[in-house]
TORSE-663497 format. One record per residue (C-alpha): x, y, z; residue number from 1; residue in one letter. Coordinates in steps of 0.05 Angstrom, whole numbers, plus 32768, in hexadecimal, padded with zeros to 4 digits. Each point is the difference from the previous one (the first is absolute). Layout:
+------+-------+------+-----+------+
! east ! north !   up ! pos ! code !
+------+-------+------+-----+------+
!    X !     Y !    Z ! NUM !    A !
...
+------+-------+------+-----+------+
This chain:
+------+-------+------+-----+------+
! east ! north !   up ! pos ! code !
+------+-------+------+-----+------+
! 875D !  858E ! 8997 !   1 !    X !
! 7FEA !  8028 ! 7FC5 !   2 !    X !
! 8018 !  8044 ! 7FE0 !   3 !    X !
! 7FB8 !  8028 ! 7FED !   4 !    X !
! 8002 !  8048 ! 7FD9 !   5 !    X !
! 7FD0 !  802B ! 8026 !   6 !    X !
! 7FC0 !  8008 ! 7FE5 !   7 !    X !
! 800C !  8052 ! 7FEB !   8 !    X !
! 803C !  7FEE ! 7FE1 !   9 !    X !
! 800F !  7FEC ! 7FAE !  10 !    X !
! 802C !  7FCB ! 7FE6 !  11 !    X !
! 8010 !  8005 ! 7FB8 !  12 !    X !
! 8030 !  7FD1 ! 7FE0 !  13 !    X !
! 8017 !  7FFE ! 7FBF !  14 !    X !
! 8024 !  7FBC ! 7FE8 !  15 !    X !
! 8027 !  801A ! 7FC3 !  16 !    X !
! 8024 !  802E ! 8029 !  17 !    X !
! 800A !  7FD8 ! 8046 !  18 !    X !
! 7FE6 !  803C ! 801D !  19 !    X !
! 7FCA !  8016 ! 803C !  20 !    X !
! 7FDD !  8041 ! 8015 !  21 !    X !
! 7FDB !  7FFC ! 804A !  22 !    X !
! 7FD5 !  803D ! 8005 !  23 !    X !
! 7FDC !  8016 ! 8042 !  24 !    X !
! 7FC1 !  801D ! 7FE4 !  25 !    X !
! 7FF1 !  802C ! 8035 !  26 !    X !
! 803D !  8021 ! 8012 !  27 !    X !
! 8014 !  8001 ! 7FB8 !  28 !    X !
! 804B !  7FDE ! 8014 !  29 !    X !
! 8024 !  7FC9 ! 7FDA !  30 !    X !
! 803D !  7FCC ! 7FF4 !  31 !    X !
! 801F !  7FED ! 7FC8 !  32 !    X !
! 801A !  7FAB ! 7FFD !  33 !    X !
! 8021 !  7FE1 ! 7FD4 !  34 !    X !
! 8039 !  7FC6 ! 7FFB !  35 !    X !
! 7FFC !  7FD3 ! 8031 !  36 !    X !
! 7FCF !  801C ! 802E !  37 !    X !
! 7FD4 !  8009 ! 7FC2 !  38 !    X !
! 7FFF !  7FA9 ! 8007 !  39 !    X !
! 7FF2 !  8005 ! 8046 !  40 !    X !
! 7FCA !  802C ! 7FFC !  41 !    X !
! 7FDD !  7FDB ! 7FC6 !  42 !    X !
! 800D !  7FBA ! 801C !  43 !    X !
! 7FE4 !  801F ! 804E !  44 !    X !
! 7FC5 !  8021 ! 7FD6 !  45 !    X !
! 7FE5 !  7FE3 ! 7FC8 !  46 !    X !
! 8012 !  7FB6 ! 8014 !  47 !    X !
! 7FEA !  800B ! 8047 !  48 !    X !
! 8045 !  7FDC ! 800F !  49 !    X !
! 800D !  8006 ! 8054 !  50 !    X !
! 8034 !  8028 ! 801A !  51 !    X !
! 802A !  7FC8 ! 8016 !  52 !    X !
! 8002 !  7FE9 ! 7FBC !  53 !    X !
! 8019 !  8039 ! 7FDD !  54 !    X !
! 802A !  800C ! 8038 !  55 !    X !
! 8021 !  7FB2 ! 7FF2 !  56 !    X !
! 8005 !  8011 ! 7FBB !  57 !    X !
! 8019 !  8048 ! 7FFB !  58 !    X !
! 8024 !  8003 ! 8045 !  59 !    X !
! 7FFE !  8048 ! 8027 !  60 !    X !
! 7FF7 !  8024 ! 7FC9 !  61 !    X !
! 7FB3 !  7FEE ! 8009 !  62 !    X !
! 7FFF !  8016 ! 8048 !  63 !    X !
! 8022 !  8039 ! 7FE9 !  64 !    X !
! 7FCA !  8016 ! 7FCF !  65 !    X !
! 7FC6 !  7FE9 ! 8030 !  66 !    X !
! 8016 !  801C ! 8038 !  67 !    X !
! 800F !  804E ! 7FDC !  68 !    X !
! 7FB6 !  7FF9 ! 7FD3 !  69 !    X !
! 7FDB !  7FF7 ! 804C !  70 !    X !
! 8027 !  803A ! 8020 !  71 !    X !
! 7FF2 !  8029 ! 7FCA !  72 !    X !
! 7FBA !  7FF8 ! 8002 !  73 !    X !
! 7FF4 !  7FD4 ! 7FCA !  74 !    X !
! 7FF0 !  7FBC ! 8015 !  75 !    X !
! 7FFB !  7FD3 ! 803D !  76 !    X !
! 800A !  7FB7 ! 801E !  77 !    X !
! 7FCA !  7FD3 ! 8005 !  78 !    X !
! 7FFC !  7FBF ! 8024 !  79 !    X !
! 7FCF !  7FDE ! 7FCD !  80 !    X !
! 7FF8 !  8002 ! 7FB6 !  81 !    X !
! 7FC9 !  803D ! 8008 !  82 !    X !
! 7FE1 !  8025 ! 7FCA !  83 !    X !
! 8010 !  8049 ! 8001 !  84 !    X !
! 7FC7 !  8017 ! 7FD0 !  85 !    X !
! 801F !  804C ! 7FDE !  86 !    X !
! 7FDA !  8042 ! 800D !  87 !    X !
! 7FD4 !  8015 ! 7FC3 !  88 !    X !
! 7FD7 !  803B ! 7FFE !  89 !    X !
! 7FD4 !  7FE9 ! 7FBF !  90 !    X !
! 7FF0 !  7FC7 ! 7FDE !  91 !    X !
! 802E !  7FF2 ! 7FC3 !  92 !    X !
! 7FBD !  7FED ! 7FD6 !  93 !    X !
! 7FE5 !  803A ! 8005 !  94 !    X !
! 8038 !  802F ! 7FF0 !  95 !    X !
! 8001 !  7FDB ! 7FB1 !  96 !    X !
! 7FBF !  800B ! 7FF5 !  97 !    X !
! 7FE0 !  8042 ! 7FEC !  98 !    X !
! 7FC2 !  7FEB ! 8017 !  99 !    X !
! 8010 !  8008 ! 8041 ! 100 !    X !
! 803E !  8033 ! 8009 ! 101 !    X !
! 7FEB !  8041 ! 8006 ! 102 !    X !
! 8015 !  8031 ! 7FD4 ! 103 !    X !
! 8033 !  8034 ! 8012 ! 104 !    X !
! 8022 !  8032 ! 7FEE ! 105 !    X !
! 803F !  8013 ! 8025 ! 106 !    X !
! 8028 !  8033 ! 7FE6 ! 107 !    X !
! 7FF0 !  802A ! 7FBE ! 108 !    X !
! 803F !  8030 ! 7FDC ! 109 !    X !
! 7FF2 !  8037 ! 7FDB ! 110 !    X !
! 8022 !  8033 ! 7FD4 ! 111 !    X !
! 7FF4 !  803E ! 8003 ! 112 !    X !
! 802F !  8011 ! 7FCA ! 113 !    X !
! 8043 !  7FE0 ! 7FD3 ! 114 !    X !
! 8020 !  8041 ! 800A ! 115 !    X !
! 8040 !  8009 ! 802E ! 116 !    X !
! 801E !  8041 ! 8014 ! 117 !    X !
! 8042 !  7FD4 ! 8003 ! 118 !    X !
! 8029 !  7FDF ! 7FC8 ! 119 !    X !
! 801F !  7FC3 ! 801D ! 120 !    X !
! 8036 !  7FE1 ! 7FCE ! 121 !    X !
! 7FE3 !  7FBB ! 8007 ! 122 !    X !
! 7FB2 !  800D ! 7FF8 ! 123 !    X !
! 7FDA !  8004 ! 7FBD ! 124 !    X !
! 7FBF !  7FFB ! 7FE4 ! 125 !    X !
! 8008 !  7FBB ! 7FEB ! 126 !    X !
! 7FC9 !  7FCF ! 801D ! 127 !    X !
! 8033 !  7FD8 ! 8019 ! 128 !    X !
! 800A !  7FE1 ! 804C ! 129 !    X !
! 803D !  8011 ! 8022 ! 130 !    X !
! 7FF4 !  8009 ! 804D ! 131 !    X !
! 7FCD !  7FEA ! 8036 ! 132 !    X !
! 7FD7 !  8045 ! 8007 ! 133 !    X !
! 7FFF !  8045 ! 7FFF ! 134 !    X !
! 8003 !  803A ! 7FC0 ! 135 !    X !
! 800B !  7FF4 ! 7FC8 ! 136 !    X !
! 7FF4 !  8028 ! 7FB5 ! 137 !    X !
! 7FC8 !  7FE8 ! 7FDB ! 138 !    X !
! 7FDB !  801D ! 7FBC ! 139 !    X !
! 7FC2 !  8019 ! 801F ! 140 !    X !
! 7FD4 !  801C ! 7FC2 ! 141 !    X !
! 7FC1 !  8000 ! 801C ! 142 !    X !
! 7FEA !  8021 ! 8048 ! 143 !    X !
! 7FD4 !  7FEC ! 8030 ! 144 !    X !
! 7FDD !  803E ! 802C ! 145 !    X !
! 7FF4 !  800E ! 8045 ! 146 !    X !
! 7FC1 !  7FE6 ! 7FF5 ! 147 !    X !
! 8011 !  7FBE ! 7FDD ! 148 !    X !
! 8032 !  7FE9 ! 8034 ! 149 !    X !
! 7FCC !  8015 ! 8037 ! 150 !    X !
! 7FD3 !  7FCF ! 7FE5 ! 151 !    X !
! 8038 !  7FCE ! 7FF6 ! 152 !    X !
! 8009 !  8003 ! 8055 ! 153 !    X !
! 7FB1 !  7FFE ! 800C ! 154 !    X !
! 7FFF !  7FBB ! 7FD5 ! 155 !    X !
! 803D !  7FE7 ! 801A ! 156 !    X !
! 7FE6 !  800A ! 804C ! 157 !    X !
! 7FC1 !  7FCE ! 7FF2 ! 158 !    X !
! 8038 !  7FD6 ! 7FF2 ! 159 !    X !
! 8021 !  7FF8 ! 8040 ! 160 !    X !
! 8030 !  8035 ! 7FEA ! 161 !    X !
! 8039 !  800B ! 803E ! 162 !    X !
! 8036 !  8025 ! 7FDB ! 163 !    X !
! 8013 !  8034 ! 7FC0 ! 164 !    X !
! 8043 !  800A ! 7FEA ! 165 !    X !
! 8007 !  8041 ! 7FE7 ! 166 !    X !
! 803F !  7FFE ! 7FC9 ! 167 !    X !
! 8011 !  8012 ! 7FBF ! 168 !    X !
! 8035 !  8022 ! 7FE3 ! 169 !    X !
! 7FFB !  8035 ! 803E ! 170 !    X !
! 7FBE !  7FFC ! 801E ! 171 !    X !
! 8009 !  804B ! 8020 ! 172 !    X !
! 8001 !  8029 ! 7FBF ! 173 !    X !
! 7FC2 !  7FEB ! 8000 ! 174 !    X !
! 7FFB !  8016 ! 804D ! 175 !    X !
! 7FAD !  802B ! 7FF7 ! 176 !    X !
! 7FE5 !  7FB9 ! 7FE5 ! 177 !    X !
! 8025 !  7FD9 ! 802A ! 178 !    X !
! 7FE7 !  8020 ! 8046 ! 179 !    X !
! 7FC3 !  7FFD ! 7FE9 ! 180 !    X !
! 7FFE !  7FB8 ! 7FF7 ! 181 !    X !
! 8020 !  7FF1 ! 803B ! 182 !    X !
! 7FC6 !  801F ! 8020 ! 183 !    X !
! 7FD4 !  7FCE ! 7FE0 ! 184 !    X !
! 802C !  7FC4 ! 8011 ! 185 !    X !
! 7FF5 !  801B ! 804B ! 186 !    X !
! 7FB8 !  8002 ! 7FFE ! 187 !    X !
! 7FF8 !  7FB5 ! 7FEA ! 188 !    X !
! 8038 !  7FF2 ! 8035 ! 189 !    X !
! 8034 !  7FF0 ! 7FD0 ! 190 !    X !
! 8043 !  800B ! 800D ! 191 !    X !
! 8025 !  8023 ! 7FD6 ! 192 !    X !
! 8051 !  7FF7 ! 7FEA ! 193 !    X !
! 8024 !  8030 ! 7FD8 ! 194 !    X !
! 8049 !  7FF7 ! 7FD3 ! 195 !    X !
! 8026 !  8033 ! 7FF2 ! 196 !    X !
! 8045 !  8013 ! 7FF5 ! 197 !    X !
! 7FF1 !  8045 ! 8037 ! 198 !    X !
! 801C !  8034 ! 7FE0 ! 199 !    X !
! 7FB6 !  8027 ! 7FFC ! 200 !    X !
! 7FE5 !  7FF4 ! 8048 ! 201 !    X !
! 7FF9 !  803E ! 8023 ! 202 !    X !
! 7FDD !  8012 ! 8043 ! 203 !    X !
! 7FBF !  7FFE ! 7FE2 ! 204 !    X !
! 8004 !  7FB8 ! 7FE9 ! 205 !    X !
! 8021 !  7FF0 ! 8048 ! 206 !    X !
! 7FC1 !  800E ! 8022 ! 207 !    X !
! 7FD2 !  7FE4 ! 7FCF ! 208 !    X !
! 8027 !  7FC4 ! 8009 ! 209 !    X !
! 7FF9 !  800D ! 804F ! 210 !    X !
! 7FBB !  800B ! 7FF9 ! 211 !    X !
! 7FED !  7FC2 ! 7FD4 ! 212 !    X !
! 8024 !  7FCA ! 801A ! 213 !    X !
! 802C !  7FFA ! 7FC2 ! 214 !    X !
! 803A !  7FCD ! 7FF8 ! 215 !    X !
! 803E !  8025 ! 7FDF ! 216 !    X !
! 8032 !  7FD7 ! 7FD2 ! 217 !    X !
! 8039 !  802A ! 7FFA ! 218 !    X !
! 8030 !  7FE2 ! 7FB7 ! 219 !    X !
! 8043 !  8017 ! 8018 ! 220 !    X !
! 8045 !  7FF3 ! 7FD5 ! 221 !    X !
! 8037 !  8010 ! 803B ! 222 !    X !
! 8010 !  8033 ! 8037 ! 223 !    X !
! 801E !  802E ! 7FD4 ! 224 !    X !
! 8000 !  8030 ! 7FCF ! 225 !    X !
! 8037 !  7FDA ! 7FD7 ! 226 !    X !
! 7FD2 !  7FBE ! 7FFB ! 227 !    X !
! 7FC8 !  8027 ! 7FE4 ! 228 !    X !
! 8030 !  8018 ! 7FCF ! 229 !    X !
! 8016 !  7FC0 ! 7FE5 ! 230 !    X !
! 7FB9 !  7FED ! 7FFD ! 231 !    X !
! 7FE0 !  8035 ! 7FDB ! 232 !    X !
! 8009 !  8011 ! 7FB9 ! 233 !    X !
! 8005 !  804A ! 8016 ! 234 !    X !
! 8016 !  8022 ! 803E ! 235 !    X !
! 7FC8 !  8025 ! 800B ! 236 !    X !
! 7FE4 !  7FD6 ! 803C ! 237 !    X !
! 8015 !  8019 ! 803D ! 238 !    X !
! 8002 !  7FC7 ! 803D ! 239 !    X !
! 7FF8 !  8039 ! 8030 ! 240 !    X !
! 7FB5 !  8006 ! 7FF1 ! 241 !    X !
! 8001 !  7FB4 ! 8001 ! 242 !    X !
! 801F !  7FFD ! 8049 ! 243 !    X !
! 7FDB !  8037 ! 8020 ! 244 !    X !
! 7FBD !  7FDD ! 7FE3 ! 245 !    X !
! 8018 !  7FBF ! 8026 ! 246 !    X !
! 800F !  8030 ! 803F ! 247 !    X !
! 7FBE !  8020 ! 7FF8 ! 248 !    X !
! 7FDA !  7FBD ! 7FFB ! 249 !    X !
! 801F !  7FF0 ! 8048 ! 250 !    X !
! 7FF7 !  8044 ! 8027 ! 251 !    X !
! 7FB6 !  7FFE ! 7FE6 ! 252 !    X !
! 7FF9 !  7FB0 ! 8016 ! 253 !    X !
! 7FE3 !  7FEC ! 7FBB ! 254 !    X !
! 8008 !  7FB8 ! 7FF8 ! 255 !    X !
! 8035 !  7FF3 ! 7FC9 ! 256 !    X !
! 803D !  7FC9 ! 7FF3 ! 257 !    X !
! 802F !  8012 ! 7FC5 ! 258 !    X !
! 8010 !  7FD1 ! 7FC0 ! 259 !    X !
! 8045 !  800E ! 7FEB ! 260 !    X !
! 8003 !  7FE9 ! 7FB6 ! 261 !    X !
! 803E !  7FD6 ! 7FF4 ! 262 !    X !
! 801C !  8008 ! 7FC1 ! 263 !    X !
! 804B !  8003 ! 7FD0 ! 264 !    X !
! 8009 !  804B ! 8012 ! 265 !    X !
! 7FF6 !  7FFF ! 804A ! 266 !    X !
! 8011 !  7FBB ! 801D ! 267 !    X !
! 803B !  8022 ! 8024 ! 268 !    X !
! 7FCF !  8029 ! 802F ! 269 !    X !
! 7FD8 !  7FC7 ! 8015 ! 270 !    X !
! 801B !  7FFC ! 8041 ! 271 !    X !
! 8011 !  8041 ! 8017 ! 272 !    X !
! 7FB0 !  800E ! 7FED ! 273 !    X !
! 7FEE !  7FC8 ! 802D ! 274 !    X !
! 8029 !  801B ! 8037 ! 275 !    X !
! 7FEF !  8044 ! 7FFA ! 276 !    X !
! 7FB8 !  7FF2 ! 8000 ! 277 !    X !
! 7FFE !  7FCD ! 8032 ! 278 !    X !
! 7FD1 !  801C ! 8028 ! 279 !    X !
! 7FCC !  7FF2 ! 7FC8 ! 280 !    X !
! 7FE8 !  7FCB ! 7FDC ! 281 !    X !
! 8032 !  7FF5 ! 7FC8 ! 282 !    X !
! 7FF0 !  7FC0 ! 7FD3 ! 283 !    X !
! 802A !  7FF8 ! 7FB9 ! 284 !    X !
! 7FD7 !  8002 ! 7FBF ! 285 !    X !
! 802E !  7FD6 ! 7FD2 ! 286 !    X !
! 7FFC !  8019 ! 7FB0 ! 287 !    X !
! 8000 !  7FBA ! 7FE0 ! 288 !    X !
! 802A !  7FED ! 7FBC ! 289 !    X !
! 7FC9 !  8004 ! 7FDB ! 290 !    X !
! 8027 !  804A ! 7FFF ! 291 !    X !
! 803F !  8006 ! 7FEF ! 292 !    X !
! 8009 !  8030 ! 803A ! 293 !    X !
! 7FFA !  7FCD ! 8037 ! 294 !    X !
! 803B !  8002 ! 8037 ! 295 !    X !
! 802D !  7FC7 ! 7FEE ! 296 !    X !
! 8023 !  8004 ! 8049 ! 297 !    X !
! 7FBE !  7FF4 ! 801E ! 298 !    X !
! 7FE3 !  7FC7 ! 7FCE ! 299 !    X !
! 800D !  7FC0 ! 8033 ! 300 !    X !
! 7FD1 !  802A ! 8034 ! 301 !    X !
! 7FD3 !  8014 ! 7FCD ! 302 !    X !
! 7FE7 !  7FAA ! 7FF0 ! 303 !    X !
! 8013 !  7FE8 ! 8042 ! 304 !    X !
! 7FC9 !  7FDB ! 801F ! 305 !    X !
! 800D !  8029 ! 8043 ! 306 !    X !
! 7FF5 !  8048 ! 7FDB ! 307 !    X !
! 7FB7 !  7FDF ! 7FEF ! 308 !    X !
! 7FEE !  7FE0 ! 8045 ! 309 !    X !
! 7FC7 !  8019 ! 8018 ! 310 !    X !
! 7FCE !  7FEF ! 8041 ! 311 !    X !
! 7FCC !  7FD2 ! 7FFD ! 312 !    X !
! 7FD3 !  7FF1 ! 803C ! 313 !    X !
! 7FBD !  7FD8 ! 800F ! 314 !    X !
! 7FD5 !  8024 ! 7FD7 ! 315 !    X !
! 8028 !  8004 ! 7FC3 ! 316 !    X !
! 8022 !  7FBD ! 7FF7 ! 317 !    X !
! 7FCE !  7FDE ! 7FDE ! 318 !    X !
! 7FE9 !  8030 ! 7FD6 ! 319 !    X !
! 804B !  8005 ! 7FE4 ! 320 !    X !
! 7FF8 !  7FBC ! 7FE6 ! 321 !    X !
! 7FCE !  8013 ! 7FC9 ! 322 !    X !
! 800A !  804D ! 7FFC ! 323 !    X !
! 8031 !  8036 ! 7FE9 ! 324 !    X !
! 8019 !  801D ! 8038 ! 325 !    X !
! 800A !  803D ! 7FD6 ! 326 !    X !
! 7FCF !  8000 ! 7FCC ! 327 !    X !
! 7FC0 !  7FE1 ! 802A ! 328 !    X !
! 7FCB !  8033 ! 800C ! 329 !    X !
! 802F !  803D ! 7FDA ! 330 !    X !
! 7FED !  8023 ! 7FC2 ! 331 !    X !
! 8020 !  8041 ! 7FE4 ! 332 !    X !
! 7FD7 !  8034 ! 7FDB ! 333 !    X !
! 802D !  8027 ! 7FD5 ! 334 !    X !
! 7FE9 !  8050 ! 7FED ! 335 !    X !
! 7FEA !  7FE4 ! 7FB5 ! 336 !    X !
! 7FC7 !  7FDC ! 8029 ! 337 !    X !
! 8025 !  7FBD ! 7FF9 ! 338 !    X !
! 7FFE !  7FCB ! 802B ! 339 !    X !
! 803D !  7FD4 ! 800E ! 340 !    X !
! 800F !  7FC5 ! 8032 ! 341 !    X !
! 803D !  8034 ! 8019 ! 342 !    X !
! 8025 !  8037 ! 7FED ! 343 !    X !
! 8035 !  7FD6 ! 7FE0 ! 344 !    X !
! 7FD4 !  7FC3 ! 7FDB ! 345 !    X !
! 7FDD !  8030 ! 7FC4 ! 346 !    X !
! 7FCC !  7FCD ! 7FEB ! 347 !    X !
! 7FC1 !  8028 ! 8008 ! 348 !    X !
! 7FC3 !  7FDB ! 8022 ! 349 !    X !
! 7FD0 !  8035 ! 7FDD ! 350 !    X !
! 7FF8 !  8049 ! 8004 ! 351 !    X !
! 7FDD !  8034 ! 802F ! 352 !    X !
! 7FE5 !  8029 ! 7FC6 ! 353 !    X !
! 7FD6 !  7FC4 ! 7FE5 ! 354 !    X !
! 7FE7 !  7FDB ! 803B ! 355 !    X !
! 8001 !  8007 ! 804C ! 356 !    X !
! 8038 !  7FDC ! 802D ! 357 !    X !
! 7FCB !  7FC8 ! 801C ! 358 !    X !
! 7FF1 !  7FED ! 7FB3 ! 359 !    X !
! 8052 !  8001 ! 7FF4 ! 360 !    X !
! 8000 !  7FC8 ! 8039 ! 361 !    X !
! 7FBF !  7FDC ! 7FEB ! 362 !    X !
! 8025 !  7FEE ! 7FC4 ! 363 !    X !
! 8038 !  7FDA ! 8025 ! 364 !    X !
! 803B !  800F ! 7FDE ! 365 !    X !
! 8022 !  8015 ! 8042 ! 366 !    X !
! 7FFB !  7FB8 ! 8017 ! 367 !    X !
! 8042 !  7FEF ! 7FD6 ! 368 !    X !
! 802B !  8030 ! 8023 ! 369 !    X !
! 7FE4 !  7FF9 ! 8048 ! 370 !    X !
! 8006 !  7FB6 ! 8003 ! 371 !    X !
! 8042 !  7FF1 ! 7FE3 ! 372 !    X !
! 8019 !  7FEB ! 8044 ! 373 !    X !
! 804B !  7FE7 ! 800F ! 374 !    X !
! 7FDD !  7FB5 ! 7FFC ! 375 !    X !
! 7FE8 !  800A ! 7FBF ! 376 !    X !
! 804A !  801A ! 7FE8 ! 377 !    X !
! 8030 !  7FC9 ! 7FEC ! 378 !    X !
! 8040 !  8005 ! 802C ! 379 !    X !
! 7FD8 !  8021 ! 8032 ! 380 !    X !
! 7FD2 !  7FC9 ! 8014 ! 381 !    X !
! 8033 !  7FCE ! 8021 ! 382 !    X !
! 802F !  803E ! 801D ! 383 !    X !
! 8000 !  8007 ! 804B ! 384 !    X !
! 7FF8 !  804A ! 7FF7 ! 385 !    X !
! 7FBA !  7FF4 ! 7FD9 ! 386 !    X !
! 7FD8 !  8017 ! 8039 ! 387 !    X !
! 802D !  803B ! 8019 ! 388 !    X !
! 801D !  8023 ! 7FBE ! 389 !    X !
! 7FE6 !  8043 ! 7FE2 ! 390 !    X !
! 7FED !  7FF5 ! 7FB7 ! 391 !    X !
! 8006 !  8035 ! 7FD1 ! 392 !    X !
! 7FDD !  7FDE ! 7FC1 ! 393 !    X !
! 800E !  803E ! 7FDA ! 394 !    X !
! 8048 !  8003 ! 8001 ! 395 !    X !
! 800B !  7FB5 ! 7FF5 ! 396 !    X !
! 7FCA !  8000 ! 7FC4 ! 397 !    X !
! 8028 !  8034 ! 7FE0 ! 398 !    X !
! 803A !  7FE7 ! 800C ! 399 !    X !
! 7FF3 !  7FB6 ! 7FE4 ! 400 !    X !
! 7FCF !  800F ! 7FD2 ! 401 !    X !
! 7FCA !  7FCC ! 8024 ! 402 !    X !
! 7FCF !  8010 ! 8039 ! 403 !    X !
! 8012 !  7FC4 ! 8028 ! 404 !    X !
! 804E !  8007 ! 7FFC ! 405 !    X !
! 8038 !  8012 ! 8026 ! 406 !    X !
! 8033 !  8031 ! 7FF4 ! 407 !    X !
! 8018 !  8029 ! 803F ! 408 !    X !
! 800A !  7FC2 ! 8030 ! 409 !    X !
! 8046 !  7FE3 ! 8014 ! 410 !    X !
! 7FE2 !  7FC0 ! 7FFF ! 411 !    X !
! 7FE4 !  7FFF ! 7FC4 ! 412 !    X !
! 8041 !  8023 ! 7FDB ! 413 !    X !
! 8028 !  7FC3 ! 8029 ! 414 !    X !
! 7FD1 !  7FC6 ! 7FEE ! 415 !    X !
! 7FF9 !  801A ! 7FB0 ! 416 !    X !
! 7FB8 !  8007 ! 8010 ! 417 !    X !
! 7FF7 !  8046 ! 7FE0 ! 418 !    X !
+------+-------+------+-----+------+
């Protein structure tokens, strides 16, 4: 009898660490091995070895493993050595060449401004990375009109353009030139996400939101008046207006999750936030050390390997082998008319005010930053997470000064790799 992994299912191995991932591909679930069954697996796998065999040689601890990777959905018995050819959606050939991948653009930031109405302790106008997404201060000199960004959207929609991140600093003091380019967005059937830290929303905006199909991505610090305190350089913030934005955003059924920003100053409110706003969608927004205002209590979640799992299914897998899963098919367009890979990586690709966005991509640059893939990173490439972990090539650039190393990753930190 032989032990088969189901063809919808992913096997990666990686040697150095004896360790396993099995990932259904369609219902996005997975199992970690390692030890002993990590043996079994490989023997049972990639030596084709039967059943029997492994059971002789590893006892029940190979029924064991068999027996829970079937009920679970992952694999089956066969009674012959059959070939269980594995789901692909496109041929691998095609997806490294150019010549045949179409071009796409998936997701485009812009800033409307570098201003903030807050003062958060930990954020400064340095171009430096130091968390995932969201605001942050930047030296805009130069501004790009209504009509400049308008155009930006018409290009960008030839492109395959499916979604704008509006950010900044805070996107809604600049709330008569942002409506009016979310209006544009809607006409080219883009959807349209906006950051802020909520403190200006008002009715208006609620219905505009309402009306528009807009995605809302609340920036929260705590539940409380006191963590807004601790976080601000001045106490002039008042989490009130916050809150009753949040409440606002739900009564008027505007889609929106919150990003509470994790940081020294409020790592103590984490989880009363959580709690209080459970009936949202909370997820944590870690400031990294690249600032010294990071949350030391929460570091270990911060690089752990489960904080970055995300879901991959049929249609992505392969591509996460040669792509960013980040960075592929992003750009950022700051208000100066710059053009970045993302808000956090400023090495411009060109600039708006001298040539359009098509010519910016015609020159290639972008290719760098959308195909640095976990299989091109050392330490990533034989890691059983390769496939499944969120890569932020931003932070881990800044933080070890190379654009294929590691920083933020327990492994990495445990192995000496960064």
């Amino acid at each position: 009898m032989y032990f088969k992994i189901r063809s919808e299912c992913l096997v990666k191995f990686s040697d150095k660490n004896k360790k396993a991932k099995v990932t259904d591909l369609i219902s996005g679930e997975n199992v970690s091995i390692q030890g002993t069954e990590f043996d079994i697996l490989s023997d049972s796998i990639r030596k084709g070895a039967r059943v029997e065999l492994c059971v002789s040689k590893y006892g029940n601890s190979a029924n064991k493993l068999f027996d829970s990777l079937i009920e679970k959905g992952f694999a089956d018995y066969y009674d012959d050595d059959v070939f269980i050819e594995k789901i692909r959606t496109v041929n691998e050939m095609f997806i490294k060449n150019d010549h045949f991948v179409k071009f796409q653009l998936l997701r485009m930031g812009i800033e409307l401004t570098g201003n903030c109405n807050f003062d958060c302790r930990f954020c400064t106008t340095e171009e430096i990375a130091y968390r995932t997404c969201g605001c942050k201060k930047w030296n805009d000199t130069r501004k790009m009109l209504v009509s400049d960004y308008t155009d930006l959207i018409c290009d960008a929609s030839r492109l395959g353009l499916k979604r704008i991140d509006f950010m900044g600093g805070e996107p809604l003091i600049e709330w008569d030139m942002l409506k009016k380019l979310i209006q544009v967005a809607a006409r080219h059937n883009i959807i349209s996400y906006v950051f802020t830290n909520g403190s200006l929303i008002n009715e208006e905006m609620i219905s505009y939101f309402k009306d528009f199909n807009v995605h809302v991505v609340v920036q929260m610090f705590g539940c409380s008046q006191d963590a807004y305190n601790l976080v601000m350089n001045n106490s002039s913030v008042e989490y009130a207006h916050v809150e009753n934005a949040v409440k606002m955003l739900a009564e008027g059924d505007v889609n929106y999750m919150i990003n509470l920003i994790v940081n020294r100053y409020n790592e103590d409110y984490v989880e009363n936030t959580e709690n209080y706003f459970s009936k949202a969608s909370v997820q944590r927004i870690y400031i990294y050390p690249t600032n010294p205002d990071y949350s030391r209590k929460y570091y270990k979640d911060m690089i752990s390997c489960k904080t970055r799992e995300m879901v991959v299914n049929i249609h992505t897998y392969q591509f996460a082998k040669y792509f960013n899963d980040c960075l592929n098919g992003n750009v950022y367009v700051a208000c100066d008319g710059n053009v970045y890979p993302c808000e956090m990586i400023r090495e411009p690709l060109g600039n708006l005010f001298e040539m359009k966005l098509w010519e910016i991509f015609r020159k290639g640059n972008h290719r760098k930053y959308w195909r640095v893939s976990k299989s091109s990173i050392k330490g990533c490439q034989d890691c059983e997470n390769s496939i499944n972990c969120f890569d932020c090539r931003a932070l881990d650039y800044c933080g070890s000064g190379s654009f294929t190393g590691i920083r933020y990753c327990e492994k990495a930190l445990a192995s000496g790799l960064h």
